[in-house]
C-alpha positions as CSV (number, residue, x, y, z in Angstrom):
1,X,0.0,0.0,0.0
2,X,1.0,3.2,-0.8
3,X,2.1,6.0,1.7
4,X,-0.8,8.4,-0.2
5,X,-3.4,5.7,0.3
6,X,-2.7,5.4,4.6
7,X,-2.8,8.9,4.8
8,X,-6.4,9.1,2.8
9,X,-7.5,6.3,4.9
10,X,-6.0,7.9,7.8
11,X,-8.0,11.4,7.0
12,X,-11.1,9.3,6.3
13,X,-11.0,7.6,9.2
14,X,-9.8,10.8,11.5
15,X,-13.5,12.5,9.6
16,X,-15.4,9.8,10.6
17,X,-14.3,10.1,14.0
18,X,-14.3,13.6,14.7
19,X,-17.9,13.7,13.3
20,X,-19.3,10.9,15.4
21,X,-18.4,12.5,18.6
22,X,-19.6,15.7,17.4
23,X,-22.8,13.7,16.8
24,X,-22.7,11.6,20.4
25,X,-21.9,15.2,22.0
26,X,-24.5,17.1,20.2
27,X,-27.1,14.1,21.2
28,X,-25.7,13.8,24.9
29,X,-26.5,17.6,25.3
30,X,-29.7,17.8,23.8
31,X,-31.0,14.5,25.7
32,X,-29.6,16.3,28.7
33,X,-31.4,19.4,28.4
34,X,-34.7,17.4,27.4
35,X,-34.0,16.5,30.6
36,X,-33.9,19.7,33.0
37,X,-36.3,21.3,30.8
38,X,-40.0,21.8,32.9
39,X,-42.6,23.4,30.9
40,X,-45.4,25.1,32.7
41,X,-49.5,24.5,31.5
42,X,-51.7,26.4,33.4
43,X,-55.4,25.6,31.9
44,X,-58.5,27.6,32.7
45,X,-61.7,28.5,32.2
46,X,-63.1,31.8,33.4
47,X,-66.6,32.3,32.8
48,X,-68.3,35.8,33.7
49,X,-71.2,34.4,36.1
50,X,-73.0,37.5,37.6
51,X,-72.1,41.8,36.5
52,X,-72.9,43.9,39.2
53,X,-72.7,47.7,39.2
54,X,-71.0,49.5,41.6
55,X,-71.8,52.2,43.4
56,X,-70.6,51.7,46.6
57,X,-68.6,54.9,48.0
58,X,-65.2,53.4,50.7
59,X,-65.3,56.0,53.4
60,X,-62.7,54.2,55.8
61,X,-60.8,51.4,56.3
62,X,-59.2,49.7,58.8
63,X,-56.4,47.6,58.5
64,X,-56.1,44.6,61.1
65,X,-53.6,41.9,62.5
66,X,-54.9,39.3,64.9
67,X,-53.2,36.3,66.3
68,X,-55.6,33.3,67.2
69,X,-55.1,30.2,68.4
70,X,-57.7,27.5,68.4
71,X,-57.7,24.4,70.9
72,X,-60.2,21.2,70.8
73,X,-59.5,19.3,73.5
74,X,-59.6,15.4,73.3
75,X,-59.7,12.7,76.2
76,X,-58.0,10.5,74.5
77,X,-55.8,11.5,71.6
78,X,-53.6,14.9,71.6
79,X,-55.9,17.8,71.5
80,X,-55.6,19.8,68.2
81,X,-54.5,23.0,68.1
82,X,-53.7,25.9,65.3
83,X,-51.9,29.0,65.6
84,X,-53.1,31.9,63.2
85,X,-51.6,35.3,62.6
86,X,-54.4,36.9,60.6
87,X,-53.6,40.4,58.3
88,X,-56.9,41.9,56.9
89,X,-59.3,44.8,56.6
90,X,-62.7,45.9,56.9
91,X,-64.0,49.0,54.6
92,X,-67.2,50.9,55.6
93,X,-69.2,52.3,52.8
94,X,-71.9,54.2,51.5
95,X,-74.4,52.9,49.0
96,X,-74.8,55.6,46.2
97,X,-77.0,54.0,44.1
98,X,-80.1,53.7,46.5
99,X,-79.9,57.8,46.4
100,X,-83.1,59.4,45.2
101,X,-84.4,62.4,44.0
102,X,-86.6,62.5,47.0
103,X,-83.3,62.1,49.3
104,X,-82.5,66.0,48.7
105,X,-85.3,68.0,51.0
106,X,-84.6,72.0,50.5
107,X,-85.2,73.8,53.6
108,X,-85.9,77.6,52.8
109,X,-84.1,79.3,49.6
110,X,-80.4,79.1,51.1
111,X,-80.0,75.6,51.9
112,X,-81.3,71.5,52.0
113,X,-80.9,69.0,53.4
114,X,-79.6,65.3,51.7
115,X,-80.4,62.0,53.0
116,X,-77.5,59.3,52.2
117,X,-78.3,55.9,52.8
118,X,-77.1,54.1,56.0
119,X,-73.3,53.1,56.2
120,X,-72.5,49.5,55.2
121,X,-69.9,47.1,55.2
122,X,-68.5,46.8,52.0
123,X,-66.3,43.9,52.9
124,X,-64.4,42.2,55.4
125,X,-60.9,40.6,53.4
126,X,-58.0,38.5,55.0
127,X,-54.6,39.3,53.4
128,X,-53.5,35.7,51.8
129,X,-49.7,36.8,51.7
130,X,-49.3,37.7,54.9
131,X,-51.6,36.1,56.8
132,X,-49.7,32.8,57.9
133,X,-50.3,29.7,60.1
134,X,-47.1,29.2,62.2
135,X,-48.3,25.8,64.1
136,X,-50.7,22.7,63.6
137,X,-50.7,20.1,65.8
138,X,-52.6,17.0,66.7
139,X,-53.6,16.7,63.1
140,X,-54.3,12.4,62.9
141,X,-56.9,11.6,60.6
142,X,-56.4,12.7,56.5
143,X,-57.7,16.3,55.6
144,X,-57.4,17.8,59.6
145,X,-55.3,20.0,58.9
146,X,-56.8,21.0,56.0
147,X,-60.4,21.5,57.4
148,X,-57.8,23.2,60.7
149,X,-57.0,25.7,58.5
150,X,-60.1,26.3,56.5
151,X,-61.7,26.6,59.7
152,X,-59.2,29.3,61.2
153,X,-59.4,31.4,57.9
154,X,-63.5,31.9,58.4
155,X,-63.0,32.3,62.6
156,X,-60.3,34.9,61.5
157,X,-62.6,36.9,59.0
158,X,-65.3,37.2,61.5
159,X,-62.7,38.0,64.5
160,X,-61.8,40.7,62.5
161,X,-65.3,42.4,61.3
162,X,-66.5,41.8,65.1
163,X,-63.0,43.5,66.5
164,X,-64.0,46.7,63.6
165,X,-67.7,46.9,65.0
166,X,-66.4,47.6,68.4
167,X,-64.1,50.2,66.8
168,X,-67.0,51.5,65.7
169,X,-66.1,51.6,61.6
170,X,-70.1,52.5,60.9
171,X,-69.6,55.3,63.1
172,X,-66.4,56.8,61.2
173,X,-68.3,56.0,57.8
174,X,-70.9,58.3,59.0
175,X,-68.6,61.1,60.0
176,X,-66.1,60.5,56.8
177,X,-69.2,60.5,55.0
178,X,-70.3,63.9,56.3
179,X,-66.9,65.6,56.1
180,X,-66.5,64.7,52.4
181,X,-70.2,65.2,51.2
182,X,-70.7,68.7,52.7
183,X,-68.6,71.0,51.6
184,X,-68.2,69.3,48.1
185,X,-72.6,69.7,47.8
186,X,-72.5,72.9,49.4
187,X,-69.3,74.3,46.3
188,X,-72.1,72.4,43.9
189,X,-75.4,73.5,45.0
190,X,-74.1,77.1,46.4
191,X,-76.7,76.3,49.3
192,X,-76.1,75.2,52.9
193,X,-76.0,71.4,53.4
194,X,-76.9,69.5,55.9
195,X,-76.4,65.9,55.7
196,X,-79.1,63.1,57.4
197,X,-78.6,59.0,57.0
198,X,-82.0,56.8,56.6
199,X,-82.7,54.7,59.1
């Protein structure tokens, strides 16, 4: 054989080589990745169920934080027991869309008098980020702790609307809603306003 001959082989060879671990590398990485690749599907399906108009007027709101604990004592097993640190608010309202024409009473030629509706709760809402359960415990049976915290979320809300009663929010709706309704009917109307809430 001739010395041209080995060295073609040779370069043949060397080709075939040098391209089939280009190939085996290329494949090994692109196995890998296919690998450590995660793809994300969220699927939904939002349907509009109910459109409601607003008219509802926030006049205050308070935010809240409240730590509960809940204990149900047991003879026999451990009791169970859940601690909660609850983050929420409560807004007081007014209801502007119940406001009729027969709501605005003059008195005399200088001024009148408008009835607003009574103030309302417009909603009582716990904080889901920052509201946290730090301990659950004597949790036995499948879906305790689940029902645990379920349960903690709803004693939590109403904690927290009962806590803003007795900080009297309806009361501070009435006076927000006095402060901010006078003076801007009275620049409107150019009469003297005085403000009343149905019973």
């Amino acid at each position: 054989m001739s010395q041209s001959f080995l060295r073609t082989r040779t370069a043949i060879l060397l080709t075939v080589a040098i391209t089939t671990i280009v190939l085996i590398l290329g494949l090994f990485f692109y196995i890998k990745r296919q690998f450590f690749i995660t793809r994300t599907e969220i699927n939904d399906d939002v349907m509009v169920e109910k459109i409601v108009s607003m008219g509802k007027l926030e006049l205050v709101k308070y935010s809240m934080k409240d730590v509960i604990e809940k204990k149900e004592i047991r003879n026999i097993l451990p009791d169970k027991r859940i601690l909660f640190v609850a983050v929420g608010e409560v807004t007081g309202c007014i209801d502007l869309t119940r406001i009729k024409k027969s709501d605005i009473v003059p008195s005399g030629s200088d001024s009148l008098t408008v009835f607003l509706p009574k103030p309302e709760i417009c909603y009582v809402k716990l904080d889901h980020q920052q509201s946290k359960v730090y301990d659950v415990s004597g949790a036995w049976f499948p879906g305790d702790s689940k029902n645990m915290v379920e349960d903690i979320y709803k004693i939590a809300e109403k904690q927290i609307l009962d806590y803003a009663g007795k900080q009297n929010i309806l009361g501070k709706t009435n006076e927000n809603a006095r402060l901010i309704f006078k003076p801007m009917l009275e620049n409107i109307s150019g009469k003297r306003v005085g403000i009343e809430f149905r019973q």
